[in-house]
Backbone atoms as SQL, in Angstrom:
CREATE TABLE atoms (id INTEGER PRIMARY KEY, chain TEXT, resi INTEGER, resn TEXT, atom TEXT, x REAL, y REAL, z REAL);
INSERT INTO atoms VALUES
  (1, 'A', 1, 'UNK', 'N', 68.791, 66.524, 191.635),
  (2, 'A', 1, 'UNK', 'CA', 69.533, 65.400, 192.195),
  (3, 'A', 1, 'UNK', 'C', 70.782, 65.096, 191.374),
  (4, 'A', 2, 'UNK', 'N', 70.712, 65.181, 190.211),
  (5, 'A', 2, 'UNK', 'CA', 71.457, 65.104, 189.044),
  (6, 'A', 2, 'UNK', 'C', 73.236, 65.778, 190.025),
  (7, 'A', 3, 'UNK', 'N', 72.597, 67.244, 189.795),
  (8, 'A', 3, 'UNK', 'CA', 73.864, 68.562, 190.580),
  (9, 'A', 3, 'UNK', 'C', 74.503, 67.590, 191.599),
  (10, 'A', 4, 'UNK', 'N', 73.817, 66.854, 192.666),
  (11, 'A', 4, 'UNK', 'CA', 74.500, 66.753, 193.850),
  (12, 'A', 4, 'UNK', 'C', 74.999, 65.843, 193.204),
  (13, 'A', 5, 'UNK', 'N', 74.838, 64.504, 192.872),
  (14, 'A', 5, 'UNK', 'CA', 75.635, 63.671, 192.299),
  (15, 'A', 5, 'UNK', 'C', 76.650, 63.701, 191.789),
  (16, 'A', 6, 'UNK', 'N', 76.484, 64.405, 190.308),
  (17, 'A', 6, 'UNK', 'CA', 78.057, 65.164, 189.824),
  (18, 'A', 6, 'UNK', 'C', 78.864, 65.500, 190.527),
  (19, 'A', 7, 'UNK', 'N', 78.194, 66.307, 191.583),
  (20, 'A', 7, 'UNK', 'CA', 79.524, 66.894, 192.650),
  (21, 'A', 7, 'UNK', 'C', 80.530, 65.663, 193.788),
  (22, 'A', 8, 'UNK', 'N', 79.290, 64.511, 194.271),
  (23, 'A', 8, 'UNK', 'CA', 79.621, 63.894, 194.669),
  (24, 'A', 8, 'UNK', 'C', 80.855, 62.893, 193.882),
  (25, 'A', 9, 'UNK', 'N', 80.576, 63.273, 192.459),
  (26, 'A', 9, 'UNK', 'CA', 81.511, 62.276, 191.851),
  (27, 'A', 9, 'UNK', 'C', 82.870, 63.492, 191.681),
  (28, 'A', 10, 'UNK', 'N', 83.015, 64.209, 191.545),
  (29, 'A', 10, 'UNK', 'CA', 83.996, 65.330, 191.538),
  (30, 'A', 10, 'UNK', 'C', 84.780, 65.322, 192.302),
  (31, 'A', 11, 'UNK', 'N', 84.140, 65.175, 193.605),
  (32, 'A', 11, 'UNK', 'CA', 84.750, 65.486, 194.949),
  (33, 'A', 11, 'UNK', 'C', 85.268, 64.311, 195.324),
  (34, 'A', 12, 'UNK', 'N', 84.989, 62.979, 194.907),
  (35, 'A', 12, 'UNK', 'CA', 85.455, 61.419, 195.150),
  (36, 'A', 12, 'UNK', 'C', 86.947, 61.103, 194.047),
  (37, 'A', 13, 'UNK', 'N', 86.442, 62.462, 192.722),
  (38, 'A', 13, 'UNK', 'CA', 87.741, 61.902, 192.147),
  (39, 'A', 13, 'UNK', 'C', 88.997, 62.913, 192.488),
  (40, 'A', 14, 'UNK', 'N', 88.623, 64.215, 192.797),
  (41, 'A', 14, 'UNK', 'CA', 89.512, 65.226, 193.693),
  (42, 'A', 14, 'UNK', 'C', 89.878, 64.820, 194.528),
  (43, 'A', 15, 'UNK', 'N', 89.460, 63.651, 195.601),
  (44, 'A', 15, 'UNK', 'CA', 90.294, 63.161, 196.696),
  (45, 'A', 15, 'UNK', 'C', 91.414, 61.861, 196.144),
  (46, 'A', 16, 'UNK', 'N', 91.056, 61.075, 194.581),
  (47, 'A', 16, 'UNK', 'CA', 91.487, 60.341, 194.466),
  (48, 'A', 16, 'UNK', 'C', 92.451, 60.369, 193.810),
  (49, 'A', 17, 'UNK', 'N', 92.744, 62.216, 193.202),
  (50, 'A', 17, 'UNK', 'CA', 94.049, 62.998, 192.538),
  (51, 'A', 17, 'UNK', 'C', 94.783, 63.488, 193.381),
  (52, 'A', 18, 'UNK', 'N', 94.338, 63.834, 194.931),
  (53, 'A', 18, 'UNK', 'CA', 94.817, 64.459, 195.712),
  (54, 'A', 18, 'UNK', 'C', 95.879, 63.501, 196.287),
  (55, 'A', 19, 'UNK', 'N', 95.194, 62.291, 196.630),
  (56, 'A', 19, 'UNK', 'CA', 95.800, 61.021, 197.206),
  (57, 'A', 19, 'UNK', 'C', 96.950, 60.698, 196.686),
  (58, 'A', 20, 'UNK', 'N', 96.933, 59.755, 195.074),
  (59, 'A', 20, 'UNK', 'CA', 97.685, 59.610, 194.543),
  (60, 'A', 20, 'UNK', 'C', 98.712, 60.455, 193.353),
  (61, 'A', 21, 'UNK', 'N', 97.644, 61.459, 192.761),
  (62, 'A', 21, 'UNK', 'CA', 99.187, 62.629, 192.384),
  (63, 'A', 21, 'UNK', 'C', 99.242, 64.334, 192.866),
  (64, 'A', 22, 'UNK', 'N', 99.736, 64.122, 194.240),
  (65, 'A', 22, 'UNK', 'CA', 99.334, 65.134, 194.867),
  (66, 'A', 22, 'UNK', 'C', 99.924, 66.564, 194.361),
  (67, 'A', 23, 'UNK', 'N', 101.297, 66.387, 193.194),
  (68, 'A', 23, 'UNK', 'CA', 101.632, 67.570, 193.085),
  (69, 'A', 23, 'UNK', 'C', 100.938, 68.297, 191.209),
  (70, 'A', 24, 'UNK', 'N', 100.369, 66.900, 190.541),
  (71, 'A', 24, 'UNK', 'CA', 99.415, 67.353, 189.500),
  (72, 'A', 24, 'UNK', 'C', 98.220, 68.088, 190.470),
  (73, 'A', 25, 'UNK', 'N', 98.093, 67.707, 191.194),
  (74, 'A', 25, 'UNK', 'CA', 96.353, 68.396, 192.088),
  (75, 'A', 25, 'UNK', 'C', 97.135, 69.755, 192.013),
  (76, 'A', 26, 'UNK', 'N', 98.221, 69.719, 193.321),
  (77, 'A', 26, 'UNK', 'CA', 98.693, 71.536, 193.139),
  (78, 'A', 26, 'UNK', 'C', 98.895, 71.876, 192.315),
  (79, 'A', 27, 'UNK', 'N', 98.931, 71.524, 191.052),
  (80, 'A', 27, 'UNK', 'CA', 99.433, 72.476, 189.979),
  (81, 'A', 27, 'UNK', 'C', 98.012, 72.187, 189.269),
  (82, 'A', 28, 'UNK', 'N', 97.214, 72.278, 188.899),
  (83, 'A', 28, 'UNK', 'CA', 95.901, 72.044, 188.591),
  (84, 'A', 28, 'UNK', 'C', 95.170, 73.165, 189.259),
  (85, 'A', 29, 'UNK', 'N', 95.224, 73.327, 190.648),
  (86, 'A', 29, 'UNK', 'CA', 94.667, 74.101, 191.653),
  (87, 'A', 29, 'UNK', 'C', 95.522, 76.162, 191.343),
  (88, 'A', 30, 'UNK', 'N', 96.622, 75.510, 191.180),
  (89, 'A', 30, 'UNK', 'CA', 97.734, 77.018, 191.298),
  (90, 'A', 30, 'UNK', 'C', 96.813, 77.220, 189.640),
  (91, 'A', 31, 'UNK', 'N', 96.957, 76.739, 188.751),
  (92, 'A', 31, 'UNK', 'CA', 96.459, 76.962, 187.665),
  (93, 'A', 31, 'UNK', 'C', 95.100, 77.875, 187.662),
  (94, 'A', 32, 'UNK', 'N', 94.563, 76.787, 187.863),
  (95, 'A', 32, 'UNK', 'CA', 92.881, 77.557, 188.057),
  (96, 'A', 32, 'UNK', 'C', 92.628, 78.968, 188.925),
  (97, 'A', 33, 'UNK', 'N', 93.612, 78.807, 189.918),
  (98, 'A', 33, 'UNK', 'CA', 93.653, 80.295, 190.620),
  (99, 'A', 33, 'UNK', 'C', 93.929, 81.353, 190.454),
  (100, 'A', 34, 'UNK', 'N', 95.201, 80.924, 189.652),
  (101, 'A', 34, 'UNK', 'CA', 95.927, 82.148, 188.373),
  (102, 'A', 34, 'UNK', 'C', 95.303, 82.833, 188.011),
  (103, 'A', 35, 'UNK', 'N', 94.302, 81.597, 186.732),
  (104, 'A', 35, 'UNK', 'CA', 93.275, 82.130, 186.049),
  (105, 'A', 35, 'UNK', 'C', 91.928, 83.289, 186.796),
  (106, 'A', 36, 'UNK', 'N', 91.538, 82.727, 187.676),
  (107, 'A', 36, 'UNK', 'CA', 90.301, 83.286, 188.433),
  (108, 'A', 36, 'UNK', 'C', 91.209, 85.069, 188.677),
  (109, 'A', 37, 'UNK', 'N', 92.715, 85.034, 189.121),
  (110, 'A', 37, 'UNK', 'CA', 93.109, 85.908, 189.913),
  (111, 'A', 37, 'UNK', 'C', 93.205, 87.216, 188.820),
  (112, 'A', 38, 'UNK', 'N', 93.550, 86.860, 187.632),
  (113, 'A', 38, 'UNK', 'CA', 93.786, 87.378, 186.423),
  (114, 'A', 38, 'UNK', 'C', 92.081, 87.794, 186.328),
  (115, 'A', 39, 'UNK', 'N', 91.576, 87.511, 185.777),
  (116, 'A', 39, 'UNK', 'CA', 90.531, 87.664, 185.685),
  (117, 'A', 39, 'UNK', 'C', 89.718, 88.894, 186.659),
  (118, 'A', 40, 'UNK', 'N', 90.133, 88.660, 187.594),
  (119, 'A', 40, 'UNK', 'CA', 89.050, 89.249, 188.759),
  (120, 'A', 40, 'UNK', 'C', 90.370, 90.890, 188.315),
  (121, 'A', 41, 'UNK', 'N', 91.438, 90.316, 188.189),
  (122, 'A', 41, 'UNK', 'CA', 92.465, 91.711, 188.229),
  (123, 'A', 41, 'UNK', 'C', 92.217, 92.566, 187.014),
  (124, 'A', 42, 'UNK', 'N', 91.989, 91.778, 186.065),
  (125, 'A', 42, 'UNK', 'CA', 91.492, 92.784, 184.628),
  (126, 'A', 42, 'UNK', 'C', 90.499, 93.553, 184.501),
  (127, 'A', 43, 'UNK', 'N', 89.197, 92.874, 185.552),
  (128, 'A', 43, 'UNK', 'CA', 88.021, 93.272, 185.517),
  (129, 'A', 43, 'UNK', 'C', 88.646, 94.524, 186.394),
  (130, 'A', 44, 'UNK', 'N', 88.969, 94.873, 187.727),
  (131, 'A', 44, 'UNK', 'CA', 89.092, 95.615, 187.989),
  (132, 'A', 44, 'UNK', 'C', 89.859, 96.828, 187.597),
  (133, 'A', 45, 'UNK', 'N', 90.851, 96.856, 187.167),
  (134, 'A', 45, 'UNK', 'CA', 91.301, 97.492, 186.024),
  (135, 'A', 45, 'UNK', 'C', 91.012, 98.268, 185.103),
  (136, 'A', 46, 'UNK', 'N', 89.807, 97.203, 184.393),
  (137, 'A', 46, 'UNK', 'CA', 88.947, 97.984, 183.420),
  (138, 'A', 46, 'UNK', 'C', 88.371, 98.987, 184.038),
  (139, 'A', 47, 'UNK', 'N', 87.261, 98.640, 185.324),
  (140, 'A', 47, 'UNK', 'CA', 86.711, 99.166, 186.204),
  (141, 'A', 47, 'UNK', 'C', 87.098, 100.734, 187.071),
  (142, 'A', 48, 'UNK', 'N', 88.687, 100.807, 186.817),
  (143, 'A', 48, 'UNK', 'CA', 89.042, 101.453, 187.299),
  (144, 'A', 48, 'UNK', 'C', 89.313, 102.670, 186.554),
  (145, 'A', 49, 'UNK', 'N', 89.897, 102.331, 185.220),
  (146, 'A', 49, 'UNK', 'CA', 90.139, 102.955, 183.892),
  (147, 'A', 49, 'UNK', 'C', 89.262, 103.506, 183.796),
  (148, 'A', 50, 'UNK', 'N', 87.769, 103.076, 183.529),
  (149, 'A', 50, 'UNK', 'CA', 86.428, 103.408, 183.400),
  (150, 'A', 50, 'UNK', 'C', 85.919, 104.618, 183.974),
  (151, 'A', 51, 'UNK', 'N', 86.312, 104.881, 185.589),
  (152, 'A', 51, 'UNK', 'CA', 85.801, 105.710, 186.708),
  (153, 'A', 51, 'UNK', 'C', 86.676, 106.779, 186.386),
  (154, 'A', 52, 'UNK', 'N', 88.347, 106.238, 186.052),
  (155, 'A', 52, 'UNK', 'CA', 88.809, 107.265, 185.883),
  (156, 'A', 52, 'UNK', 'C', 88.793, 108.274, 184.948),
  (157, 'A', 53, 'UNK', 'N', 88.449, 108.069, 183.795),
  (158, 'A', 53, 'UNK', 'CA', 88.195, 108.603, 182.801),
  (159, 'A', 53, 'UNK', 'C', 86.867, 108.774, 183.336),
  (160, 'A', 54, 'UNK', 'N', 86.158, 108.707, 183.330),
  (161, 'A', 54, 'UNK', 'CA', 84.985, 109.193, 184.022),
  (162, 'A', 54, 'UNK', 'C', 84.884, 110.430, 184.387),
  (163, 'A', 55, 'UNK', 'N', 85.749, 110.814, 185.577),
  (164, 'A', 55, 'UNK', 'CA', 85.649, 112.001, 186.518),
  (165, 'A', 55, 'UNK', 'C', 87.128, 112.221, 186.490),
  (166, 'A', 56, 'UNK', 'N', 87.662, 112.046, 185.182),
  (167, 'A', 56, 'UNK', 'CA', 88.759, 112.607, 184.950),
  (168, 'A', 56, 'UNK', 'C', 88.989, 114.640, 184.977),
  (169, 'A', 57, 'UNK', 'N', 87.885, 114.830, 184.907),
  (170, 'A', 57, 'UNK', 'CA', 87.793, 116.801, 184.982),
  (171, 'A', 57, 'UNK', 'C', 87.551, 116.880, 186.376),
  (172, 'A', 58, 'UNK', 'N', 86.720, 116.346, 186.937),
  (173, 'A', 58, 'UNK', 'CA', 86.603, 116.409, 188.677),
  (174, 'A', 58, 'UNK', 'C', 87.931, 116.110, 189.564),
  (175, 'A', 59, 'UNK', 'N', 88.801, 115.150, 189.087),
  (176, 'A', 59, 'UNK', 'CA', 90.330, 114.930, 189.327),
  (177, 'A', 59, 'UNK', 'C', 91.180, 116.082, 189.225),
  (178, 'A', 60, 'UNK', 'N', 90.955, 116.265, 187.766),
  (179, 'A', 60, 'UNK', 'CA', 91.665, 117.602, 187.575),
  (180, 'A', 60, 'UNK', 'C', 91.668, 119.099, 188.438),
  (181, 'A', 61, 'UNK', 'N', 90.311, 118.811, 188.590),
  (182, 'A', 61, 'UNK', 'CA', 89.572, 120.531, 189.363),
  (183, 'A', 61, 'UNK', 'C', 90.165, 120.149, 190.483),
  (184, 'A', 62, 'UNK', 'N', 90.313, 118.701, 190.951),
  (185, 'A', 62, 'UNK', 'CA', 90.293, 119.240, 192.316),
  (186, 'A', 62, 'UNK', 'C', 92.240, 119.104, 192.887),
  (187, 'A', 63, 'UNK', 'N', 92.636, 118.865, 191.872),
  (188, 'A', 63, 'UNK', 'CA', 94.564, 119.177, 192.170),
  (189, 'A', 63, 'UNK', 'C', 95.050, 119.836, 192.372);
């Protein structure tokens, strides 16, 4: 019960940043997305680096 509450209070003060400083909310929001976008982009990256070097001789063989 605790969870929903918190959220309920989150979401009461997100409407009450949204309301009155609506362009701190967007830049708060662009922020956090950045972050997430970065994130999700590095991981893949790594991910990719990883595979490639991986089957970096199977790449090769097959050029």
């Amino acid at each position: 019960m605790t969870a929903v509450l918190d959220k309920k209070v989150i979401k009461e003060a997100l409407r009450e940043l949204i309301s009155e400083e609506p362009e701190t909310f967007k830049n708060i929001l662009k922020e956090i997305l950045n972050e997430q976008t970065s994130s999700l982009d590095n991981e893949f990256e790594y991910l990719l680096q990883k595979n490639f070097t991986r089957f970096e001789a199977t790449f090769k063989a097959l050029a």
